[in-house]
C-alpha positions as CSV (number, residue, x, y, z in Angstrom):
1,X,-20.9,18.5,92.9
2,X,-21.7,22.3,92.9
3,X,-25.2,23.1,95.6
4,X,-28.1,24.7,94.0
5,X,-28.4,27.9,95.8
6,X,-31.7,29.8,95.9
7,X,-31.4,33.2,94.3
8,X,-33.2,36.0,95.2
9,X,-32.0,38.9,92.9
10,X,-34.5,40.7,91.4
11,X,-31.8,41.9,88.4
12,X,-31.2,38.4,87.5
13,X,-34.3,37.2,84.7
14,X,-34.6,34.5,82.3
15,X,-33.6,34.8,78.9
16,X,-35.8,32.1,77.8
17,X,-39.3,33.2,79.3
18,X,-38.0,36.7,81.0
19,X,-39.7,35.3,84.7
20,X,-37.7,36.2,87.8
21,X,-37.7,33.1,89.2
22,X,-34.6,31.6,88.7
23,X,-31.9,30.4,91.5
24,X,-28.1,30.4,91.2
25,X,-26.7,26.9,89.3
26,X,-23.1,26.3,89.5
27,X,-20.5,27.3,87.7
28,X,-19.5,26.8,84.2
29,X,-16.2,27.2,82.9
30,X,-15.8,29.7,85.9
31,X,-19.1,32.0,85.1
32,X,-22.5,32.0,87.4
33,X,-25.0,29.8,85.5
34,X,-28.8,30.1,86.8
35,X,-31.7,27.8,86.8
36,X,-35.4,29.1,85.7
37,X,-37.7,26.9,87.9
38,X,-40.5,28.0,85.6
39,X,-39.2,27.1,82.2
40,X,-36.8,24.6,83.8
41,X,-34.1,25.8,81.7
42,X,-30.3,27.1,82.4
43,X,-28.6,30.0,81.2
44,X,-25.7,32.5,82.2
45,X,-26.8,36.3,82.8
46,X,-23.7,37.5,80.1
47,X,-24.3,37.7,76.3
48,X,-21.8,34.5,75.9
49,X,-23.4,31.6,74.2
50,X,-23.2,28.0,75.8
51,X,-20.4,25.6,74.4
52,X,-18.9,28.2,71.9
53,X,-15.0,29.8,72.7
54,X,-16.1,32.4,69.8
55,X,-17.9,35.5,71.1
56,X,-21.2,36.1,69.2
57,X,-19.7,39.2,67.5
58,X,-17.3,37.4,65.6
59,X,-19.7,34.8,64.4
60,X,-22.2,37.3,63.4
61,X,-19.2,39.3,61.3
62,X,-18.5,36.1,59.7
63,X,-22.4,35.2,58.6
64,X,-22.3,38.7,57.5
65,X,-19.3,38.5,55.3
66,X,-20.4,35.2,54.0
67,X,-23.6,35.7,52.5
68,X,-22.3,39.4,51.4
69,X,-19.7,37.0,49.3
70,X,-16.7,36.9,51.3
71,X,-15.0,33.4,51.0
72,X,-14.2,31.0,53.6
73,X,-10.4,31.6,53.7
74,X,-11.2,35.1,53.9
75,X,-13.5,35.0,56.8
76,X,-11.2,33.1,58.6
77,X,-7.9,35.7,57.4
78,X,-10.4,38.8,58.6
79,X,-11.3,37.0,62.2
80,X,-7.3,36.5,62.6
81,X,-6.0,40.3,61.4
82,X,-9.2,41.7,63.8
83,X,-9.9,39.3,66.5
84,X,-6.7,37.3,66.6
85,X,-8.4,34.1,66.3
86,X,-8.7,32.3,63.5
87,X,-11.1,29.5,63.5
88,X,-11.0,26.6,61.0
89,X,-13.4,25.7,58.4
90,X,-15.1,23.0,60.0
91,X,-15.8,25.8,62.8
92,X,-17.1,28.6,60.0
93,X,-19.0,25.8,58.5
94,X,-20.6,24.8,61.9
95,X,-21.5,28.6,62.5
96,X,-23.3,29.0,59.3
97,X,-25.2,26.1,58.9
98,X,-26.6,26.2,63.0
99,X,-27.4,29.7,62.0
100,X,-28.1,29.8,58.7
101,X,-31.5,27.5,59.7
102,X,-32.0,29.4,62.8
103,X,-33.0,32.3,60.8
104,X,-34.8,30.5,58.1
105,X,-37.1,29.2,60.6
106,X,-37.4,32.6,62.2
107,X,-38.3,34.4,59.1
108,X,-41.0,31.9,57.4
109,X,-43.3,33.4,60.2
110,X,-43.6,36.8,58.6
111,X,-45.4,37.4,55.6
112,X,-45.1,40.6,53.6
113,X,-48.1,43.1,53.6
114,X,-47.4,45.5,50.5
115,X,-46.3,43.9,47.8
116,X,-46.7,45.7,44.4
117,X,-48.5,44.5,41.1
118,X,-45.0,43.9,39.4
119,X,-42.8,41.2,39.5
120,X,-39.6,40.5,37.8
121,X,-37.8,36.6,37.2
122,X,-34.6,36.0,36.1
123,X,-32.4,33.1,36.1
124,X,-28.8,32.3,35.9
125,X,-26.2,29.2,35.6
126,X,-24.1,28.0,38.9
127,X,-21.7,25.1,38.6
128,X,-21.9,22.8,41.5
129,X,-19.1,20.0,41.9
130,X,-18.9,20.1,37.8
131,X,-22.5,20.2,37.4
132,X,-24.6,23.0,35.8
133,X,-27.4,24.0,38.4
134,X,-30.3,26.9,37.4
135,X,-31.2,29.2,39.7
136,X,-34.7,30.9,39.4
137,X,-34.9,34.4,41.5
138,X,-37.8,35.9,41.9
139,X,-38.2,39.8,43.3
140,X,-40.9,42.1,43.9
141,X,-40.2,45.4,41.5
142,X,-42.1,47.9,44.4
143,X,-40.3,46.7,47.5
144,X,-37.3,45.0,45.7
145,X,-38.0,42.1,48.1
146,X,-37.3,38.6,47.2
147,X,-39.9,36.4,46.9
148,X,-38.4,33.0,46.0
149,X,-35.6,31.6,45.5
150,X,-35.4,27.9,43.5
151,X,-32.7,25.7,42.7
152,X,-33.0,23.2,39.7
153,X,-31.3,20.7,37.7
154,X,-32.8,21.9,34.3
155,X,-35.0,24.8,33.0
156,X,-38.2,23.7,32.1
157,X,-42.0,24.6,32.3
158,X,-42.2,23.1,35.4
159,X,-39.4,24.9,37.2
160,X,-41.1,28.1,36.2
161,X,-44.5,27.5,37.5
162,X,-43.0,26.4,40.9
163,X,-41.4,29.9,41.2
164,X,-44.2,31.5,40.2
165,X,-46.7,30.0,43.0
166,X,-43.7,30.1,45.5
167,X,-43.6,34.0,45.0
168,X,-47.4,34.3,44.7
169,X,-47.9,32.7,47.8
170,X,-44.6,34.5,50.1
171,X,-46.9,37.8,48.2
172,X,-50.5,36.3,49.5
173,X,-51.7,38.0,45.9
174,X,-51.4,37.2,41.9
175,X,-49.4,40.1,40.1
176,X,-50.8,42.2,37.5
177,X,-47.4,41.9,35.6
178,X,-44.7,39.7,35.4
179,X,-41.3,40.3,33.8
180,X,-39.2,37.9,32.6
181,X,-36.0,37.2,29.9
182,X,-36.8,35.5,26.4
183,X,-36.3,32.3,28.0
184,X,-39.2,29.7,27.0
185,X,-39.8,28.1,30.3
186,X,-41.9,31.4,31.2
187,X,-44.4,31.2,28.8
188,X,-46.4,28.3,29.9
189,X,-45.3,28.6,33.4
190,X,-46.4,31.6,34.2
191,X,-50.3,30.7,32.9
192,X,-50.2,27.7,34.8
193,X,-49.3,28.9,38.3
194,X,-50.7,32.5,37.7
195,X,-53.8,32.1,35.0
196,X,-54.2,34.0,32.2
197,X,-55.3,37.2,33.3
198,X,-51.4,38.1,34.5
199,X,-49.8,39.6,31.5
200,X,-46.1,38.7,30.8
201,X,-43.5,41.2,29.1
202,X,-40.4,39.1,27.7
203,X,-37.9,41.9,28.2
204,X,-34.2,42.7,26.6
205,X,-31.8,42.4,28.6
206,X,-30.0,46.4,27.7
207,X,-33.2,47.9,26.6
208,X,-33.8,51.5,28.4
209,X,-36.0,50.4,30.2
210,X,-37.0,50.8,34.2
211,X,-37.6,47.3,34.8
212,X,-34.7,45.7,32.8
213,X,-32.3,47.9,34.8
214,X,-34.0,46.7,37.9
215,X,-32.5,43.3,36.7
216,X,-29.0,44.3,36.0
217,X,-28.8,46.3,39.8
218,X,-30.3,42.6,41.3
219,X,-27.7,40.5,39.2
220,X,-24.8,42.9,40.6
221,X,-26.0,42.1,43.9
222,X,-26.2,38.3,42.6
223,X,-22.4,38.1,41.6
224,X,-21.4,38.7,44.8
225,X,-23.4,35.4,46.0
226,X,-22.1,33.9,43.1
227,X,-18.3,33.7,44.9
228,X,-19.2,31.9,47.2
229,X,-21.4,29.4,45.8
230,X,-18.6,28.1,43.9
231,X,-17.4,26.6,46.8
232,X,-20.8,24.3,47.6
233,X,-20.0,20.8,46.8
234,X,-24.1,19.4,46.6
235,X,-27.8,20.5,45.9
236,X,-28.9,20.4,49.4
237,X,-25.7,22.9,50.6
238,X,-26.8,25.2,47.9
239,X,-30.9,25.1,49.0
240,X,-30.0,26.2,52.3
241,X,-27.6,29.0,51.2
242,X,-30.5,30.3,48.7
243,X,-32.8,30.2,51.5
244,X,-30.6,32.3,54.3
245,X,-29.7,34.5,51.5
246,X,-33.6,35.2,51.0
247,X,-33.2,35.9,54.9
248,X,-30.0,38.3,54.5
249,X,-31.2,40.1,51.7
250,X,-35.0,41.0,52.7
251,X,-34.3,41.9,56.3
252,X,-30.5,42.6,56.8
253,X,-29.3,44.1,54.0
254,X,-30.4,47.9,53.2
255,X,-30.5,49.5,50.1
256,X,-30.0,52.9,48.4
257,X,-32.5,52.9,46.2
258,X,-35.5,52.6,49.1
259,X,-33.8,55.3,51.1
260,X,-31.4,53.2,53.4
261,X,-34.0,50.5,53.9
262,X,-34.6,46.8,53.5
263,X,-37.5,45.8,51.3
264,X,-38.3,43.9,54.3
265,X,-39.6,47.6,56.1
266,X,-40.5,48.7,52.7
267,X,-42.5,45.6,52.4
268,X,-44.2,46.3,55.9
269,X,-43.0,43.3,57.9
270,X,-41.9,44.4,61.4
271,X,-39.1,41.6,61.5
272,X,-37.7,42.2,65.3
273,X,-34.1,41.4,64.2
274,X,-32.2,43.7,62.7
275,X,-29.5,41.7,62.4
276,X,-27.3,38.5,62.6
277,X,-25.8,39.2,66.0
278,X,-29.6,39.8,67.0
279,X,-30.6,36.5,65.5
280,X,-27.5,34.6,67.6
281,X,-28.9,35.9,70.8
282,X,-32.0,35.0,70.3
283,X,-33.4,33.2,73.2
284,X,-34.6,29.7,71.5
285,X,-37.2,27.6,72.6
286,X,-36.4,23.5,73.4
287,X,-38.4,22.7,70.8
288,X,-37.1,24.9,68.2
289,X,-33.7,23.7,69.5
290,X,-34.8,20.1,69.0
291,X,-36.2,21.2,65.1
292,X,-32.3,22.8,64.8
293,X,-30.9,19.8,65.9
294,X,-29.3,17.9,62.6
295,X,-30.1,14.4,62.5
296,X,-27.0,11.9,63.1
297,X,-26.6,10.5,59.2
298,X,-26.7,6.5,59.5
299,X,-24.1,5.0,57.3
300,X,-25.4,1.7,55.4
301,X,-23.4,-0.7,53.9
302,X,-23.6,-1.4,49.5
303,X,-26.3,-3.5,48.9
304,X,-27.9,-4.2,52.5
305,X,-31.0,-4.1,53.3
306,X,-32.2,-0.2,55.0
307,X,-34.8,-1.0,58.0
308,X,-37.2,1.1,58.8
309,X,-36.6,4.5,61.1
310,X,-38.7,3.3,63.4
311,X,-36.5,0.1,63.6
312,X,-32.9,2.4,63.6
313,X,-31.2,1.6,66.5
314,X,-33.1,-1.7,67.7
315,X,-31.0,-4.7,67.9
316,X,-32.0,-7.2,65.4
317,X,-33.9,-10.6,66.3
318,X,-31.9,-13.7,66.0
319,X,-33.6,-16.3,63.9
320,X,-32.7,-19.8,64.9
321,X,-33.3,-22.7,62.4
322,X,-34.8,-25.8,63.9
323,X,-34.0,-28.8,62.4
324,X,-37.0,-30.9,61.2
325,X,-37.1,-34.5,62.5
326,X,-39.0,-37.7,61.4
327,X,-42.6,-37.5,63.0
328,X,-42.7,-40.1,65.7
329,X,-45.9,-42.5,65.5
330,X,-46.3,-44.7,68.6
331,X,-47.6,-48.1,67.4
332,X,-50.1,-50.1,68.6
333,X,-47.7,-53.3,68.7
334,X,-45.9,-52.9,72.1
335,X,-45.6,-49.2,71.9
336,X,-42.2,-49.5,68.9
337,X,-42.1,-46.0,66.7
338,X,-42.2,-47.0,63.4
């Protein structure tokens, strides 16, 4: 059992809470490991993560080429040709979904600050395991930044008004103007979430017009998405790719048209990761680790009966039957039972 040795290195800090208290902890797979006696927490003083063989740069290149469409197989051909290691899927899988809500949680503490008057909705048609899913976008025609993403089952009235108070609350204002397709669901949608006093332009979709070629640019940008959804086999995968997408688009990727920039910076949100090798290194709280954590999935049996979660786990109380016998009456003749 490795001795916990006091260290008094100035150079050495936390990564957690940045305090100079820390003390030398054993090794780890032969490298130093320290011990903060403030935060109680370990760490090691390199950039390597904890319990991962990948370096952080190779996972961060493949969250980038997978939500800038790159495939799985791809990803995993790239890592092999560059890095000479080529993980599995299950690994690439692991990478992006620990991360992918790493940086969801992480960016739904920023808000944007100058969001335009003008928004523009579109929607388009995914297929999911067989199944035809909608998917609502949402973006912001100043900034180009994407207010909300939404993934349904059908296209209907109330679909639309969910987007619309989803972006209107990301934009903390109502727009002036929103700009939508001929599609029906808008029309009733948009007076619900946004009232009556937002005026709604159904546009064509190859009209010469500004905002309908804002549209075609954000659907190029969408096809390249569209790749690698084809690979997600239920709703729930596809809700948490939407939702880092939002992430990777607003505040990693730049564009031309704003000079270079994200919409995030055009936006005025002073996001302090710039990108997904930043997000990786992040130091992360033990809370925020425990919020990461994915719940264990409890397999029940067809047609038992589901206990309660506060019951999971508790062994169950044995109910033993007890026979009813004859009540005994002593009688008052010599003490015989009847």
């Amino acid at each position: 059992m490795n001795k916990v040795v006091n260290q008094n290195n100035n150079s050495v800090t936390c990564k957690y809470c940045q305090s100079a208290n820390v003390r030398k902890y054993g090794f780890y797979k032969d490298v130093q490991r320290y011990f903060c006696n403030d935060c109680k927490r370990k760490f090691k003083a390199d950039s390597t993560l904890f319990h991962m063989k990948t370096p952080p740069e190779q996972i961060s290149s493949a969250l980038n080429l997978y939500y800038s469409g790159t495939s799985i197989n791809e990803i995993r051909d790239f890592l092999g040709q560059e890095h000479s290691n080529k993980p599995s899927k299950k690994s690439v899988y692991g990478w992006i979904d620990k991360y992918s809500d790493l940086a969801i949680k992480t960016a739904n503490g920023y808000a944007p600050v100058g969001i335009g008057d003008t928004f523009v909705a579109d929607e388009t048609v995914l297929d999911i395991d067989g199944q035809n899913v909608w998917m609502y976008d949402i973006i912001d025609e100043k900034t180009r930044f994407l207010l909300a993403t939404r993934i349904s089952l059908s296209r209907t009235t109330h679909d639309a008004q969910m987007l619309m108070e989803s972006a209107s609350k990301k934009a903390g204002k109502v727009p002036k103007v929103v700009i939508t397709d001929k599609n029906n669901s808008y029309v009733d949608g948009i007076e619900l979430a946004l009232g009556a006093d937002t005026e709604h332009i159904q546009s064509r979709p190859f009209a010469h017009e500004v905002n309908t070629q804002l549209i075609e640019r954000f659907h190029g940008t969408l096809k390249g998405r569209l790749k690698v959804m084809r690979g997600l086999k239920s709703i729930g995968t596809a809700i948490q790719f939407t939702d880092a997408w939002l992430v990777y688009y607003n505040y990693f990727r730049p564009h031309e048209s704003l000079g270079s920039r994200t919409p995030a910076e055009v936006a005025g949100i002073r996001f302090p990761y710039k990108n997904w090798a930043e997000i990786i290194r992040q130091p992360v709280s033990k809370e925020a680790e425990i919020l990461t954590h994915k719940t264990p999935r409890i397999r029940v049996a067809k047609y038992r009966i589901k206990l309660p979660p506060t019951h999971i786990g508790r062994p169950r109380k044995r109910v033993r039957t007890i026979r009813k016998r004859p009540h005994v009456i002593p009688s008052i003749l010599g003490g015989l039972n009847v």
